[in-house]
C-alpha positions as a Python dict, from the first residue, in 0.01 Angstrom:
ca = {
    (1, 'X'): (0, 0, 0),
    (2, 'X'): (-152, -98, -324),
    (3, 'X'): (-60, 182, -544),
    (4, 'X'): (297, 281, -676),
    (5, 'X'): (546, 391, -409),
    (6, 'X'): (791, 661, -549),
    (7, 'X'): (1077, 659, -309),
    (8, 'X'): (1173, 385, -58),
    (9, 'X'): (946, 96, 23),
    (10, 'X'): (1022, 6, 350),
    (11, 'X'): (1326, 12, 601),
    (12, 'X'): (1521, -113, 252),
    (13, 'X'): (1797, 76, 183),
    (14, 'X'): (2111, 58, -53),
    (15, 'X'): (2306, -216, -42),
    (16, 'X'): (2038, -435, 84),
    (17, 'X'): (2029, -801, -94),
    (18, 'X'): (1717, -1013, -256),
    (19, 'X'): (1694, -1325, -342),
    (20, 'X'): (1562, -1341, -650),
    (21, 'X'): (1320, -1134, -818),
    (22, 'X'): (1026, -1328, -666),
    (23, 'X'): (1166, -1170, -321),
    (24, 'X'): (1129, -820, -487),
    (25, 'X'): (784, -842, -625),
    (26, 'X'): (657, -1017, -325),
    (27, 'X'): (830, -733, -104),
    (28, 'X'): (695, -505, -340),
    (29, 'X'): (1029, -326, -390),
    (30, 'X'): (975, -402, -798),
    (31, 'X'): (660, -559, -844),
    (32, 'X'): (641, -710, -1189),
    (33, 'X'): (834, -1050, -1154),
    (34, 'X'): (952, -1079, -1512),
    (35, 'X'): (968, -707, -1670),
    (36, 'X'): (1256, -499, -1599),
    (37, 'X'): (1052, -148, -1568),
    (38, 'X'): (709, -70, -1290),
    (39, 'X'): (625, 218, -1496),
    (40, 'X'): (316, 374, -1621),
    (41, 'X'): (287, 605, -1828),
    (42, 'X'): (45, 884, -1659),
    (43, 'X'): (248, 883, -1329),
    (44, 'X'): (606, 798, -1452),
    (45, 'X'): (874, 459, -1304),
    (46, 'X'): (903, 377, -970),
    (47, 'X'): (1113, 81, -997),
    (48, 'X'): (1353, -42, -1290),
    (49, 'X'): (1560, -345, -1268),
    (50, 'X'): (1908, -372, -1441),
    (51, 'X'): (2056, -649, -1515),
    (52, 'X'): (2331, -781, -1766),
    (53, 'X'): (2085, -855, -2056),
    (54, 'X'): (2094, -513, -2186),
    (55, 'X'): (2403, -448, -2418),
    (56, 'X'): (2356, -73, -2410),
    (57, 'X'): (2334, -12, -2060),
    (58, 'X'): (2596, 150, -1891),
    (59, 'X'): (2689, 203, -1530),
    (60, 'X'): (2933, 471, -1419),
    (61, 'X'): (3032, 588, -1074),
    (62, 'X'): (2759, 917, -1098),
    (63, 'X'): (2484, 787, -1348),
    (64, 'X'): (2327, 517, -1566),
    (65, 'X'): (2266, 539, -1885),
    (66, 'X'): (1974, 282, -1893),
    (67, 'X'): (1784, 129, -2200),
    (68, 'X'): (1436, 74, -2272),
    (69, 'X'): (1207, -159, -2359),
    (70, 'X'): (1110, -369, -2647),
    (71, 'X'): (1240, -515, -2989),
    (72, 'X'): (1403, -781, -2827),
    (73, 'X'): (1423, -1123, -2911),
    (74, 'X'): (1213, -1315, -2648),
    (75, 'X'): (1445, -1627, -2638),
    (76, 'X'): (1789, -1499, -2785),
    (77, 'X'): (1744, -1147, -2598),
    (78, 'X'): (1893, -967, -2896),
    (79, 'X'): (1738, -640, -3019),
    (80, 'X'): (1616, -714, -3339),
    (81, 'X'): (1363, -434, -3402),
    (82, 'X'): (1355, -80, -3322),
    (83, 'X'): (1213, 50, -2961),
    (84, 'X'): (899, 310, -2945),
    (85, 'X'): (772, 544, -2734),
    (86, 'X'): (509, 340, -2555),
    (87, 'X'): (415, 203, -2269),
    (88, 'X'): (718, 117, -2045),
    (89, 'X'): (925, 357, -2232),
    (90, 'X'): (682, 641, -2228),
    (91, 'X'): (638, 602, -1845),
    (92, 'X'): (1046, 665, -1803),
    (93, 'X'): (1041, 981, -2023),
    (94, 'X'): (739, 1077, -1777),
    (95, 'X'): (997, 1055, -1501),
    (96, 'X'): (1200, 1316, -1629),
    (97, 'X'): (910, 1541, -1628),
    (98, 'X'): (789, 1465, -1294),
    (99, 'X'): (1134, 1422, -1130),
    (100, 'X'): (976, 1183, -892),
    (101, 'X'): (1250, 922, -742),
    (102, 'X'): (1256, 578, -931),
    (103, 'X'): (1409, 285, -702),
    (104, 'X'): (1719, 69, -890),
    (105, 'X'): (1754, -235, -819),
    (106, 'X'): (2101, -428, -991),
    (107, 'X'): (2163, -808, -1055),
    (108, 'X'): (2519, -895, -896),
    (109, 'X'): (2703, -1194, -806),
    (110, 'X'): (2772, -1233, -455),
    (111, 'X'): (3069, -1368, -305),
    (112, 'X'): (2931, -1748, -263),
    (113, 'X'): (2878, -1767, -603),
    (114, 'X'): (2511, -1679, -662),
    (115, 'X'): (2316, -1445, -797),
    (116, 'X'): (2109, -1194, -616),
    (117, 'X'): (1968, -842, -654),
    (118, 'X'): (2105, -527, -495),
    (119, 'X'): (1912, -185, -421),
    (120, 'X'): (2137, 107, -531),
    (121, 'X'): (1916, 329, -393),
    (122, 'X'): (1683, 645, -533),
    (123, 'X'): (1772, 794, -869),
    (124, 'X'): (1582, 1045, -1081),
    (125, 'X'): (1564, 1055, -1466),
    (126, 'X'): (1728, 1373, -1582),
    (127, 'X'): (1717, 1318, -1963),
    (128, 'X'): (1708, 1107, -2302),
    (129, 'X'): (1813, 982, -2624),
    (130, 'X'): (1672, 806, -2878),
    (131, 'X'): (2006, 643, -3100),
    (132, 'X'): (2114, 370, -3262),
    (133, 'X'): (2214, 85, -3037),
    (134, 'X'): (2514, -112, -3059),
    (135, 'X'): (2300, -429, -3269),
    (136, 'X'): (2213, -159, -3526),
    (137, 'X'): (1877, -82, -3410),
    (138, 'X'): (1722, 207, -3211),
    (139, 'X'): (1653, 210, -2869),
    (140, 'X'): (1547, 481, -2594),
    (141, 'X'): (1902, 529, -2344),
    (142, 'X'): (1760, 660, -2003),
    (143, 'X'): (2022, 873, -1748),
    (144, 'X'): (1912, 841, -1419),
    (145, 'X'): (2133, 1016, -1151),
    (146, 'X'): (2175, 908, -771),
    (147, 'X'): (1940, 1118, -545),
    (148, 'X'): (2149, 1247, -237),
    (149, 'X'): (1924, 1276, 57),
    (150, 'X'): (1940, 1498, 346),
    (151, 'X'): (1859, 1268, 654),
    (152, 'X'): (2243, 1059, 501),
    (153, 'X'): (2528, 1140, 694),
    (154, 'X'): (2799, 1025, 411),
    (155, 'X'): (2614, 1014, 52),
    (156, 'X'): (2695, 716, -163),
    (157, 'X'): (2566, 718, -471),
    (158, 'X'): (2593, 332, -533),
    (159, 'X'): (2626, 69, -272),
    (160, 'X'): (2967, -53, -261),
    (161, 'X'): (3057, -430, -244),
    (162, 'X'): (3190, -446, 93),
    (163, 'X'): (2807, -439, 188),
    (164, 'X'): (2782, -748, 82),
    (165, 'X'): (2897, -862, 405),
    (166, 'X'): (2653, -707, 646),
    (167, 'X'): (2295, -692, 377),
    (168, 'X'): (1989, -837, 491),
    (169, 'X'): (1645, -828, 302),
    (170, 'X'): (1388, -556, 433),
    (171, 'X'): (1059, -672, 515),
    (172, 'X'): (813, -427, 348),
    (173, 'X'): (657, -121, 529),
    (174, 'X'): (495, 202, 505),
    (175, 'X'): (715, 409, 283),
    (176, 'X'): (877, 721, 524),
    (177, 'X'): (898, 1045, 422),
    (178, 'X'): (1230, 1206, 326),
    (179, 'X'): (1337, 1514, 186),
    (180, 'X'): (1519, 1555, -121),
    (181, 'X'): (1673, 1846, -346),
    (182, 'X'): (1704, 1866, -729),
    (183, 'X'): (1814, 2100, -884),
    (184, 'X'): (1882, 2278, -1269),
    (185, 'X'): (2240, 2370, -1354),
    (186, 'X'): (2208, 2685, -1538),
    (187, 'X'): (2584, 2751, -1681),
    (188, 'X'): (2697, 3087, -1717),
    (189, 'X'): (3009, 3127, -1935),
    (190, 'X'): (3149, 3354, -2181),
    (191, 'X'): (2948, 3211, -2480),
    (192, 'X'): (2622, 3191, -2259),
    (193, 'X'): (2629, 3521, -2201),
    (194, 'X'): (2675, 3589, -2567),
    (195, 'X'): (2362, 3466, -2697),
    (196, 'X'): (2163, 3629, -2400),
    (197, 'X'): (2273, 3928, -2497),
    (198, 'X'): (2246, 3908, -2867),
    (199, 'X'): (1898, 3867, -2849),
    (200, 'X'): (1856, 4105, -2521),
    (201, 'X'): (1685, 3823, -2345),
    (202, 'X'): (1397, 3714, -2567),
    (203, 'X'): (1347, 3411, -2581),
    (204, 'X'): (1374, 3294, -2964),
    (205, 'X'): (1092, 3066, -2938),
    (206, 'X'): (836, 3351, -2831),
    (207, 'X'): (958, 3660, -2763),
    (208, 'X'): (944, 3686, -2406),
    (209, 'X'): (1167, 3899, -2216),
    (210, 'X'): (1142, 3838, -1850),
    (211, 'X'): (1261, 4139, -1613),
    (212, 'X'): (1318, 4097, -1205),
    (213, 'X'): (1400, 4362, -970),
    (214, 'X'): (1823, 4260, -1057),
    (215, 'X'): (1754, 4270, -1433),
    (216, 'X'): (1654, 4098, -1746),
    (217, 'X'): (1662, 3728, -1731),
    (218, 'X'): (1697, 3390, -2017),
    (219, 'X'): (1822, 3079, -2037),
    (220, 'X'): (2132, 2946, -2248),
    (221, 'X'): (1976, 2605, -2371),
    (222, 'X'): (2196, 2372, -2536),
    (223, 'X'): (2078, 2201, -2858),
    (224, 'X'): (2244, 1916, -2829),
    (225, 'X'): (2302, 1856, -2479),
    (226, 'X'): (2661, 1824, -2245),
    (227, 'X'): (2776, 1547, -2068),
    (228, 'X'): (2692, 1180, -2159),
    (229, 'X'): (2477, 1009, -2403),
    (230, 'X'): (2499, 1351, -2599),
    (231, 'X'): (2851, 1490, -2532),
    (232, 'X'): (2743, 1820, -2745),
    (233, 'X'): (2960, 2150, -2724),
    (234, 'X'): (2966, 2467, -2526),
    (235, 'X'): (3000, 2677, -2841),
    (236, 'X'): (2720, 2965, -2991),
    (237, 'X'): (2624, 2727, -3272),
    (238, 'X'): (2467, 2465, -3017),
    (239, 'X'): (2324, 2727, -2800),
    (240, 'X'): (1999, 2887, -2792),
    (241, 'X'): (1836, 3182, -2590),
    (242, 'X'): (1539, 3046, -2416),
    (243, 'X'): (1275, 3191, -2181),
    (244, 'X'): (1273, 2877, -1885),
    (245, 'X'): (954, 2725, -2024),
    (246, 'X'): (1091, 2678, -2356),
    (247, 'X'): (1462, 2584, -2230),
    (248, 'X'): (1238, 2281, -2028),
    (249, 'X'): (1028, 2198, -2302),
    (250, 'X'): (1325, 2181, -2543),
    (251, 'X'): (1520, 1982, -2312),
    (252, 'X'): (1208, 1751, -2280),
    (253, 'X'): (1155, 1714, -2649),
    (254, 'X'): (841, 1855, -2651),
    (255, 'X'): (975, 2032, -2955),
    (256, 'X'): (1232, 2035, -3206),
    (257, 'X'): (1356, 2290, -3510),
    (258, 'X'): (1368, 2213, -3822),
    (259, 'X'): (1665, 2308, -4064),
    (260, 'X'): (1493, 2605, -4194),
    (261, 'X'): (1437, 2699, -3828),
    (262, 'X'): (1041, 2623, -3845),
    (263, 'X'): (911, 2474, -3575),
    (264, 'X'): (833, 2131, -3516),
    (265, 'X'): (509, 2074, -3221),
    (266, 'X'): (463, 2435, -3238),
    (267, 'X'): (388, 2691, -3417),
    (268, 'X'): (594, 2961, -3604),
    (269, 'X'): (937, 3003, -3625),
    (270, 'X'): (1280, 3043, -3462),
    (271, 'X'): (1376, 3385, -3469),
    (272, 'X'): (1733, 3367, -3572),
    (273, 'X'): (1948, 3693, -3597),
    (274, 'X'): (2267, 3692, -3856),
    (275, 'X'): (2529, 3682, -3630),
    (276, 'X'): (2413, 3362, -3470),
    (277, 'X'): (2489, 3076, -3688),
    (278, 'X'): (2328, 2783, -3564),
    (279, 'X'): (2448, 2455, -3618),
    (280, 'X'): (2207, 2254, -3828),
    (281, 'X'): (2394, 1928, -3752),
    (282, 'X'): (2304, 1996, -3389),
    (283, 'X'): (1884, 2099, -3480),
    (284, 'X'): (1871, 1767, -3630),
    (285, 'X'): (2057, 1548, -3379),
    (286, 'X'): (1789, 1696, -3122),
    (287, 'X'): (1548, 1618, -3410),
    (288, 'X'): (1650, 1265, -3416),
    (289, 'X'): (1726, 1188, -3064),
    (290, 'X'): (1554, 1405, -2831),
    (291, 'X'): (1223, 1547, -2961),
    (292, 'X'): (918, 1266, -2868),
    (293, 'X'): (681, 1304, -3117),
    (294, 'X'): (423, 1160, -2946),
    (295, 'X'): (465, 1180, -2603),
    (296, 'X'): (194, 1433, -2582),
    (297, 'X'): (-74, 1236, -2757),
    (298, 'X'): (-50, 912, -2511),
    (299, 'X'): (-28, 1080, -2284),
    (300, 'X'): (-412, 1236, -2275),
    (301, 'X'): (-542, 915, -2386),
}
């Protein structure tokens, strides 16, 4: 087992305990000893590390928001210079494209005292931002939601602390296989079904109209996305109509739009019709925060 492991390494499962992070690399759950990320940036993470360093991480009972690397201070561990899309960083927003499982692993105190590392288990990246952190500077925020999987009777998306009792380090094995199911929420409300039909379908980006045996089918795609880091609206001005491959590459930032609805990585123009008013405040939040300029360049390198 010499190459990255996406998915469990092992009989380790959440809630299970490590030493130190020594134990981990040597177990090969996370196998850099020092950096917080086992990424690359052709095949994506398979292991991150969080621990109480980070000042713009955030842990809430159905995701992490998790924050990337670089432009800290090596001895103070303040960020003190803005984070790039690059190495470490470029291998999470690979992830998201992939949607291959990345292992988390969580520095806790146990109840003697000490300090020791916890596996929460399988998560998969479902999207970005790029903002200004809380020291002033800009830094990549990761969301990584748990991964229920089939073969688990009750799914728990974190371990809980009362495992503290009965955890026990996993010696390393042959990773199993598993099944797991993502999926795409594709909302359908009032104001979705608005745009779809304003522009009969076709996608704005190029035109496409799709047609299955039920009928014509888009995508709604939100400029600047629901739910947390983004928190954008469900109103017509932050919503596009997007053929699937553009409503992923948008979401992706393989693309933005600039204010006078040109567009930025591709070519041409939005096609915008006079009843839709698109808010530009939302095209250049996506701008700012989403689109990766230069994902696509590493990337063939």
């Amino acid at each position: 087992m010499n190459g990255p492991v996406f998915g469990h390494v092992g009989t380790a499962r959440p809630g299970d305990l490590f030493e130190s992070r020594l134990e981990l690399s040597l177990r090969r759950q996370h196998r850099p000893r020092q950096a917080g990320i086992c990424a690359t940036r052709k095949e994506g993470a398979e292991s991150i590390v969080l621990s109480d360093k980070y000042e713009d991480d955030e842990v809430h009972d159905d995701f992490i928001l998790y924050t990337g690397h670089g432009g800290r201070h090596q001895e103070t561990g303040k960020q003190v210079a803005d984070q790039i899309l690059t190495d470490s960083n470029l291998g999470l927003a690979r992830s998201e494209v992939t949607g291959l499982p990345v292992r988390v692993y969580r520095k806790v105190r146990i109840p003697a005292g000490t300090q020791a590392f916890r596996y929460e288990g399988l998560f998969r990246m479902t999207s970005h931002q790029h903002t200004v952190g809380k020291s002033g500077f800009k830094v990549f925020r990761f969301r990584l939601e748990p991964v229920i999987e089939s073969n688990r009777v009750a799914p728990l998306p974190y371990a809980t602390p009362e495992l503290f009792d009965n955890a026990t380090p996993s010696a390393a094995e042959a990773a199993p296989r598993y099944e797991v199911t993502t999926s795409r929420l594709i909302r359908d409300t009032s104001v979705t079904r608005q745009v779809k039909t304003l522009y009969k379908y076709q996608c704005q980006v190029c035109g496409i109209r799709l047609e299955a045996p039920a009928g014509f089918y888009a995508e709604a795609a939100h400029i600047k996305p629901l739910g947390a880091p983004h928190n954008g609206s469900d109103i017509l001005e932050n919503i596009l109509c997007l053929c699937p491959n553009h409503h992923v590459l948008f979401d992706l930032g393989s693309f933005a739009i600039a204010e006078d609805f040109t567009l930025i990585g591709l070519p041409g123009k939005l096609n915008q019709k006079p009843q839709h008013q698109i808010g530009t405040e939302f095209l250049k939040y996506q701008q700012l925060k989403i689109h990766l300029k230069s994902a696509s360049s590493s990337l063939e390198q």
